[in-house]
Structures are given as C-alpha cells and as structure tokens.
N, C-alpha and C positions, 0 to 999 in steps of 0.2 A: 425959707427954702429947705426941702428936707434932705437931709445927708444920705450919704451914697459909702455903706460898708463892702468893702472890696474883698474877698476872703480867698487868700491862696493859697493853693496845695492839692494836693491828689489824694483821694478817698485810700487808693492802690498800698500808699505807704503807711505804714503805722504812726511814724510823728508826722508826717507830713499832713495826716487826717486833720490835723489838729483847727485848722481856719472853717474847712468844709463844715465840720462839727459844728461852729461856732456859728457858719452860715445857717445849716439847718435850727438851730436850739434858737436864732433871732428871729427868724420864719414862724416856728412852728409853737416852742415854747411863750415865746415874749413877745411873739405879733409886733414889732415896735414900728414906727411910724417911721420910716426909710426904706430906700433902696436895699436891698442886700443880693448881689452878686457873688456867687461859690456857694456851693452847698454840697453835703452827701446825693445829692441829686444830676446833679450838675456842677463839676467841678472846676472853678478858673485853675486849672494844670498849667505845667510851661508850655502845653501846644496852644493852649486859647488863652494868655495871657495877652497878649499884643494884642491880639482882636478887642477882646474886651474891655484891654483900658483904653484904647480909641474911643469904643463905642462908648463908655463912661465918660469920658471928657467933651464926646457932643451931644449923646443927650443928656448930660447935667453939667453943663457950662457953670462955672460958679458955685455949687453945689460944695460942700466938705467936703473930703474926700477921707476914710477910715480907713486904712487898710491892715487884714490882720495875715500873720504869717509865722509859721514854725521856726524854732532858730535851735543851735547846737551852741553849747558855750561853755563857760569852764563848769566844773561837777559844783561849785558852790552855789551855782546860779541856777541846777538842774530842777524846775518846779516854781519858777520867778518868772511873774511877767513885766514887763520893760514898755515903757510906753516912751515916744518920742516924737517929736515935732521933725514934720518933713515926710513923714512916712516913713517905708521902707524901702530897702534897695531885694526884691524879689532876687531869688535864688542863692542869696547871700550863705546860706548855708551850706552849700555844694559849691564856693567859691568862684560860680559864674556871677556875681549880683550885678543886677544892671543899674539903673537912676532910680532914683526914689521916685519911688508912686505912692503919695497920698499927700495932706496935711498933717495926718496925724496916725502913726504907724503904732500897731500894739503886736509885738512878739509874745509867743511864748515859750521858754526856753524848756524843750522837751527831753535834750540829751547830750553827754558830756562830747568835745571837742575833740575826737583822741585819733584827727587827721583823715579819717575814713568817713568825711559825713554820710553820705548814701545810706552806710551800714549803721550811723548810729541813727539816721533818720530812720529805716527797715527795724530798728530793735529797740527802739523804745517802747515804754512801758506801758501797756493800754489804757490801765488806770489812770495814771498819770495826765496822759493828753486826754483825757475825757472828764477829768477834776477840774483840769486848765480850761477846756474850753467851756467847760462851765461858768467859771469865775470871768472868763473876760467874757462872756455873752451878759452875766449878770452887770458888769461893769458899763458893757458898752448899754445896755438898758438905761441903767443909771444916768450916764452921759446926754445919752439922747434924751429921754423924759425932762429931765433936769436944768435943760438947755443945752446946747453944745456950743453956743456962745458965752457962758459963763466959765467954759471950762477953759482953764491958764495949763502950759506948759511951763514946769519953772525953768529960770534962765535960759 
C-alpha cells in the first residue's frame, strides 16, 4: 500500500512554507510513488486541515500516514530536523496543537522559540526553510524507495 505524506503549513508565511515546499519538491522533483497532500499549490492551511485529514483517513484507510510540519524551538535546534513516531500534533507552534496526525511525523525546526511564534514563523530565514525542505524531501525519497516498512523509530 502506498503511503500518504501529509504536508502542513501556509505557502502565506515564510516558516510555515516549509512542508508546502516539501509537498511540491516530492511532486515535482522526486515524483515518489505516494500520495502527497500540501503543496505550494495547494496548501493543507489550518482552514483545510480537518477536511483533509478526514478525507485522508477514508480514502487511504491503512495506508502510513507522514506528516510534515514547521516547528519553532530552542536556537540550538534552529536548522534540525526531528523525526518522531506518532506524527505530529499540527499547530503546535502557535501553541493551538491539536492530536497527532500521522504515524510518523517529520519537523523542521525553522526558528528560535522567543514566545512570539507567528512572528518567528513570518521571519524566518528563506534560505533556511528551503535547505530544510530539501533535505527532508530528499529523506522522505529515501524512506519511501527504500521501504517504509523497514524503517524503525528508535525507542
């Protein structure tokens, strides 16, 4: 069954670009053989978030589920990406985060924590998120080619 990458954020904000990016560069770059939902085209936003993981969950019943998403975090962590079992908990950066949506959630941490997310999501670095969403488009490539059932989360 082929996996289903979820990619949240808003084209609108500069870190928040970061999953759309990631959506388009898995489309257009790496053609990979999955679903991919968000893109610079079309973006799973928080208004079409709910919709669309419904519609994710009944047309790929069983399917992986990947979900990727921007994150704010301390400045040592600013240009790290953070992979996790369970997904992610969407909006978690703006401090609304709801339940975890995926099996297996990939962040990338775009900009330092310093209480104002919105504004550090608005002012992060362009370069920056478009390095990152390189690297996890190239990773999730890897993943999927590679199998995504060999791949382990540790502990």
């Amino acid at each position: 069954m082929n996996p289903v990458i979820l990619c949240i954020g808003t084209k609108e904000v500069t870190g928040d670009r970061l999953a759309p990016l990631v959506g388009t560069l898995l489309k257009s770059k790496y053609n990979i053989p999955a679903f991919v939902y968000g893109d610079l085209n079309y973006d799973v936003n928080g208004l079409r978030l709910k919709e669309t993981a419904s519609f994710v969950k009944r047309a790929h019943k069983g399917a992986p589920l990947i979900t990727v998403d921007a994150a704010i975090g301390d400045k040592n962590d600013i240009g790290k990406i953070k992979i996790r079992g369970g997904g992610v908990r969407p909006k978690e950066a703006i401090k609304k985060g709801s339940r975890p949506l995926g099996d297996i959630g990939i962040l990338g941490v775009v900009a330092p924590d310093d209480g104002e997310p919105l504004m550090a999501l608005m002012s992060a670095d362009e370069e920056l998120v478009a390095s990152l969403a390189e690297r996890i488009a190239k990773f999730i490539n890897f993943l999927i080619s590679d199998g995504l059932e060999e791949f382990a989360l540790p502990g």
